[in-house]
C-alpha positions as CSV (number, residue, x, y, z in Angstrom):
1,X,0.0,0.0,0.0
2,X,3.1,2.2,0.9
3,X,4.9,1.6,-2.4
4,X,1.5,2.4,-4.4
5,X,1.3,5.8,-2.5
6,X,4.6,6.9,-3.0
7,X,4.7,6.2,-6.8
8,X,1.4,7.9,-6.6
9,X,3.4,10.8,-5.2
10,X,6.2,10.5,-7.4
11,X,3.9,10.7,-10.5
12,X,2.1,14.0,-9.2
13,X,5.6,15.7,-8.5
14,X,7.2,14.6,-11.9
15,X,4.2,16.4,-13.5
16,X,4.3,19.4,-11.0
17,X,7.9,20.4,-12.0
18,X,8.1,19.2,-16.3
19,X,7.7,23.0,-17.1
20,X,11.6,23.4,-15.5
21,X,13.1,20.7,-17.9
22,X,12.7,22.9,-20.9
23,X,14.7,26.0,-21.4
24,X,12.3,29.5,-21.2
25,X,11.3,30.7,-24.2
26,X,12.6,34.9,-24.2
27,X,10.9,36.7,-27.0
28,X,12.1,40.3,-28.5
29,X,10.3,43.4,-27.0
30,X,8.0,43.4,-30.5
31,X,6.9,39.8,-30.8
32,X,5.6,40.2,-26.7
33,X,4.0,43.4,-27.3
34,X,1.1,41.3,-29.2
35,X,1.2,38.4,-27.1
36,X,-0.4,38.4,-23.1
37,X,3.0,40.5,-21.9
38,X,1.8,43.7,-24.1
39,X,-1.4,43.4,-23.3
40,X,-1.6,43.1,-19.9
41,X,1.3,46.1,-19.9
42,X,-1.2,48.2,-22.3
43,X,-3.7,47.5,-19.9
44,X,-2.3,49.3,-16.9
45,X,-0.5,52.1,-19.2
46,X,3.0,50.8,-19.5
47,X,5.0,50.8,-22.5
48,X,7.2,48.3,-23.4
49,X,10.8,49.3,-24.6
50,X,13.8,46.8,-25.5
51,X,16.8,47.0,-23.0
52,X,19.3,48.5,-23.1
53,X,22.4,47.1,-24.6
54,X,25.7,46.5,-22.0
55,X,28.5,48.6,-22.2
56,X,31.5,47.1,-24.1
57,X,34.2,48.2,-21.6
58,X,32.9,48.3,-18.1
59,X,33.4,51.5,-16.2
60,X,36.2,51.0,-13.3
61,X,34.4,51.1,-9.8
62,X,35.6,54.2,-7.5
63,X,37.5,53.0,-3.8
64,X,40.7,51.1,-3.3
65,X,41.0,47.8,-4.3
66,X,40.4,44.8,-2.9
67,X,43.3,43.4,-0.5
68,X,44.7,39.8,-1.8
69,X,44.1,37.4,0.9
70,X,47.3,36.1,3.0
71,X,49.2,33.3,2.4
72,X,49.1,30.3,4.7
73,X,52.8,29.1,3.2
């Protein structure tokens, strides 16, 4: 009776989590405006704008650097 139950339970938790096995689909900013993304951000009065790209060279943060750690040799 155990056994039955827990494949029971294994069955109901494989088909809880299939969605994660299968890589998100990520859609450009003009192929969600007409799908549910655009229209539920029309809806409350957003506007939908691509991101913007990163920087090619990364700006150099301000402060000293970081200390190397110490050498146990």
């Amino acid at each position: 009776m155990s056994a039955a139950i827990a494949l029971v339970c294994v069955v109901v938790l494989t088909l809880q989590i299939r969605d994660r096995w299968q890589s998100p689909e990520v859609k450009s900013t003009n192929q969600a405006e007409y799908m549910t993304t655009g229209q539920a951000a029309h809806t409350a009065g957003a506007k939908m704008q691509p991101t913007d790209p990163k920087l090619a060279v990364e700006p150099t943060p301000d402060g000293p650097q970081p200390a190397q750690p110490a050498n146990p040799n």
